[in-house]
N, C-alpha and C positions, 0 to 999 in steps of 0.2 A: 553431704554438702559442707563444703569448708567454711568455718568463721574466724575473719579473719582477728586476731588478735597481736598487743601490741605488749613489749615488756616495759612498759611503763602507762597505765592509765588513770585518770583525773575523775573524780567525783561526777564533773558535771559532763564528761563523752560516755561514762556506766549510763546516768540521765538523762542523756541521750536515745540510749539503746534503749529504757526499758520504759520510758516515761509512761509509753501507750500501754503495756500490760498492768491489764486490772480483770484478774479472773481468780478464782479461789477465795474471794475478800480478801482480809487484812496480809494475807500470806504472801499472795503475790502481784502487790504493788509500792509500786517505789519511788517514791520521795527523794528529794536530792540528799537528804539528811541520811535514809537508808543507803544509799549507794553510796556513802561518803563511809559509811560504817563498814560496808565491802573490802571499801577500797587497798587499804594495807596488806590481807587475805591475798585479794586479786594481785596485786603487783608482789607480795615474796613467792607466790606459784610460778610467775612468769617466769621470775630469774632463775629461782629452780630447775624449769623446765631445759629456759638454753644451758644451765651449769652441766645437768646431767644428760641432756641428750634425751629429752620424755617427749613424750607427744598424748594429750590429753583426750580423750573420746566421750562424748557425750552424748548419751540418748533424748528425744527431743522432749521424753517423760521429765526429765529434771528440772531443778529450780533455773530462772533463765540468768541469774546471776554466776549460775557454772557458765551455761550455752553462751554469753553473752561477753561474760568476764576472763574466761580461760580456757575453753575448748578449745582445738585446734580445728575438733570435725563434728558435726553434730547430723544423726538423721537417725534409720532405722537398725536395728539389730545386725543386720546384715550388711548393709549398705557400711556400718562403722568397720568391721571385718577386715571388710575388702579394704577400708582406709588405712586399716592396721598392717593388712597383709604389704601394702605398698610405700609404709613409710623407713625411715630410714634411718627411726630412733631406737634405741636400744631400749627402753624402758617404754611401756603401752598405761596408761591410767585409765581403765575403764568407767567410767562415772555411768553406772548401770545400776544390774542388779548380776547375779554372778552366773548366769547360766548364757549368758552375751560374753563376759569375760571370758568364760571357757571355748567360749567360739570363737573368737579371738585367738587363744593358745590353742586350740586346733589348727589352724592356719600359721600360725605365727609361730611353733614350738621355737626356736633361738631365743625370742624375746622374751621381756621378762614383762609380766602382764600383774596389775594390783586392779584392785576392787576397793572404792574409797569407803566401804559401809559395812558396819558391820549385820546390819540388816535385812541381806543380802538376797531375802527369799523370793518366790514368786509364788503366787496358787495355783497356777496352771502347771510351770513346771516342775514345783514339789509334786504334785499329784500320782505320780507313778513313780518306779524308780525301776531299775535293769533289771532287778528279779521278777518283779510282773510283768515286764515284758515277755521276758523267757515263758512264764506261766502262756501267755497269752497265747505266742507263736506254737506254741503244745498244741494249744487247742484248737487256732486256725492255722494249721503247715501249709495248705493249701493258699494264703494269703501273701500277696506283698504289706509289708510293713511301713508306711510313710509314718516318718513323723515332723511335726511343724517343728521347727526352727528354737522357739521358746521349749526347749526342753534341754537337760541336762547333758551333758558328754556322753554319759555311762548310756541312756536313755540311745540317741543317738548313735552308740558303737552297738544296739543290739538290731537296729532298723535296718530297712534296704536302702530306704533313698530319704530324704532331707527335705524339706518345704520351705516358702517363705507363705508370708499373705500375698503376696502380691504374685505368687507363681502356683500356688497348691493346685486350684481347679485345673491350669493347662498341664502343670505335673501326671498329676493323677488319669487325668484324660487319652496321653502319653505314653502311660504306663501299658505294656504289652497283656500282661494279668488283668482279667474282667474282678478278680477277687480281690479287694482293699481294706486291709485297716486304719484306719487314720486314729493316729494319736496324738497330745492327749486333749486337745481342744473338741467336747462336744459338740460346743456351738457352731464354731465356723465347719465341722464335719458335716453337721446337718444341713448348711449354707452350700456346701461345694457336693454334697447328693442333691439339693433341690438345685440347683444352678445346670447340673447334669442332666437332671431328668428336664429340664424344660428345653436343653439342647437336644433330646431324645438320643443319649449316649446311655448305652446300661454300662453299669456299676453295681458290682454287692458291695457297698462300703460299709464293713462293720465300724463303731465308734466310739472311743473310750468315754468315757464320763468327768472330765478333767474343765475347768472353766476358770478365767481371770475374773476376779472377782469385779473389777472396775464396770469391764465391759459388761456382763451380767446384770445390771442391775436397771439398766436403761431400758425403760416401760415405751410402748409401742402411744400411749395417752399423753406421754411428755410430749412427743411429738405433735400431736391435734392440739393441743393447746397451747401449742409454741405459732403453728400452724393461724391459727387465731387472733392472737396477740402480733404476730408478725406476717402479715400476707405477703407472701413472693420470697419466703428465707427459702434457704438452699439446707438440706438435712445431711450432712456427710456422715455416716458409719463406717467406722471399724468393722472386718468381718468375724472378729468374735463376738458380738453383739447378736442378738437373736433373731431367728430367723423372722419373725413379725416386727421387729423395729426394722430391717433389711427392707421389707417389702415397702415402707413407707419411708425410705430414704430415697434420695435425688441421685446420690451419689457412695459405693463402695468401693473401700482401696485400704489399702497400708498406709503405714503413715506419710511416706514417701511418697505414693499417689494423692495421698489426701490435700498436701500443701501445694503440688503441681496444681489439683484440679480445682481449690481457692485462690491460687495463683493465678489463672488462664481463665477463670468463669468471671462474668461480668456482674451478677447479682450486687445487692447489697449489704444482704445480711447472710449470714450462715450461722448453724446449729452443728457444732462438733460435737457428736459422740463416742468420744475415747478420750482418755485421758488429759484433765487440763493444762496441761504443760503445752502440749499440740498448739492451744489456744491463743497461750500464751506466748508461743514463737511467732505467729501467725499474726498477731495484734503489733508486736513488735515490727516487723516487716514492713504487713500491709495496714498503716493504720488508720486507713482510709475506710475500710470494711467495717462491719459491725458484727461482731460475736453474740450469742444472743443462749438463753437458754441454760443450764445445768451444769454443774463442771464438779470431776469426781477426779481425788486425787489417788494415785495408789502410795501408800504408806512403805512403801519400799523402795520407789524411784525415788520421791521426797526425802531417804534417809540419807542420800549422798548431800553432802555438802563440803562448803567450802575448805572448814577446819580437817574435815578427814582428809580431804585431797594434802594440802598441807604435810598432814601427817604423815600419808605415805609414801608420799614424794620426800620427807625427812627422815623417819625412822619406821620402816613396813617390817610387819611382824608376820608369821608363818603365816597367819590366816588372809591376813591380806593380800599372801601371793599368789595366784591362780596356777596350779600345780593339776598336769591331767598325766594318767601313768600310758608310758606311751604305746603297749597293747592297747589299749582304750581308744588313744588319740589315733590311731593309724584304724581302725574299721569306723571310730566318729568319720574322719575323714572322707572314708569309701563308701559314705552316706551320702555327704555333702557332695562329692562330685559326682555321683548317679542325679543328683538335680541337674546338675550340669549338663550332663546327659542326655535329660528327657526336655531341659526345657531350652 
């Protein structure tokens, strides 16, 4: 989804945008005095941007002072990609974490792709790396190798085919081989085997052990007593959340589903479980609705900020650049397009 922005912005149109987000406490709400504090940040990125030909990408995880102040495109992992693949800037600023960036330069190799943080990790996508895969596929030759989307280049150029959240079940389903391994997300694994078995499709889906930390930790009792407290909220999940908060959701999607179906739903309140940023775009928007319940930041999408963008839109240094070697990138590739493929 595009936002639109402007090269030159005013304290009080930031204040505008963000006035209605208030989720995270003190972190993420804003005062006209805070966005006045933005402000100088915001407007030397913009010029930047038209000087050198950049195009800014932000995941909807981020502070909305990125999303809001300087993105050019903000949505899902995938969905920013496909934005990258079709722009027609020379320089990509991924305001991510870096294993989105390298999907980016999978797709994009000409361009020149930066990651504003240097914090860059993920839990899920650290969690394995191309030599365990190798290990694995040893062990089941017999198996297609899916792996979700949140995983690294190298991870990806050892797999068959590519996921998203919002494709994995009908991927998999698709898939000619009854024999599956899905990597490295356990939770939404165990999600897209019970989501199977209840369409009575067999699958062996064996399932890594890998989990985002964020999603994980959201209790299936948050919900009943949110349930309690709010009669008639709407429960949206992430499907790497567990499969018992799953069952006791209204609604599961990506994030890119999730704002569609707060978007288009008539309720009044809703219960986001995934990451507060979600929340926080969502509050921006629609600030008629009411957010309600729990909000968990991840410590890694949070680490992009303003000054880094700055930075590497001024002076990027090796690490900053998203660099994949191109044996790598060319079977990552022939991952992502077997999605294509099946779905």
């Amino acid at each position: 989804m595009a936002v639109n922005t402007v090269t030159s912005l005013t304290a009080e149109e930031l204040h505008a945008r963000l006035k209605h987000v208030k989720v995270g406490g003190n972190a993420c709400q804003y005062s006209l005095r805070k966005c006045a504090e933005f402000i100088p940040l915001i407007n030397k990125i913009n010029e930047l941007k038209a000087e050198k030909n950049a195009v800014i990408l932000a995941h909807s995880y981020v502070s909305p002072e990125i999303t809001y102040g300087v993105a050019d495109f903000v949505g899902d992992s995938y969905e920013l990609s496909k934005n990258a693949k079709d722009t027609q800037a020379d320089i990509i600023v991924f305001s991510a974490v870096r294993f989105m960036a390298e999907t980016a330069k999978i797709l994009n190799p000409e361009k020149d792709v930066l990651i504003p943080t240097l914090e860059d990790g993920c839990t899920l996508a650290d969690s394995l790396n191309a030599e365990t895969v190798r290990g694995l596929r040893e062990k089941y030759p017999e198996h297609t190798f899916v792996c979700y989307i949140n995983t690294t280049a190298e991870v990806k150029a050892e797999c068959d085919v590519c996921v998203t959240s919002a494709n994995a079940g009908r991927v998999i389903e698709a898939i000619e081989n009854d024999k599956i391994y899905f990597l490295p997300d356990r939770l939404m694994g165990l999600n897209i085997r019970a989501d199977l078995r209840r369409k009575k499709i067999k699958k062996d889906i064996e399932i890594y052990h890998g989990t985002c930390y964020v999603h994980e930790e959201y209790d299936p009792r948050m919900i009943d007593n949110i349930r309690l407290e709010y009669p008639g909220v709407k429960v949206v999940s992430h499907p790497e959340c567990t499969p018992e908060v799953l069952e006791k959701s209204d609604y599961v999607g990506s994030t890119s589903q999730m704002i569609s179906f707060v978007s288009q739903d008539e309720s009044a309140s809703y219960m986001m479980l995934t990451e507060c940023g979600l929340a926080g775009r969502l509050q921006a928007v629609l600030p008629r609705k009411k957010f309600v319940g729990t909000c968990t930041m991840c410590r890694y999408m949070k680490s992009n900020n303003l000054e880094n963008i700055l930075r590497v839109l001024t002076n990027p240094t090796a690490r900053d650049r998203i660099h994949v070697d191109e044996e790598v990138r060319l079977r990552a590739l022939g991952s992502i397009q077997q999605m294509f493929r099946y779905s």
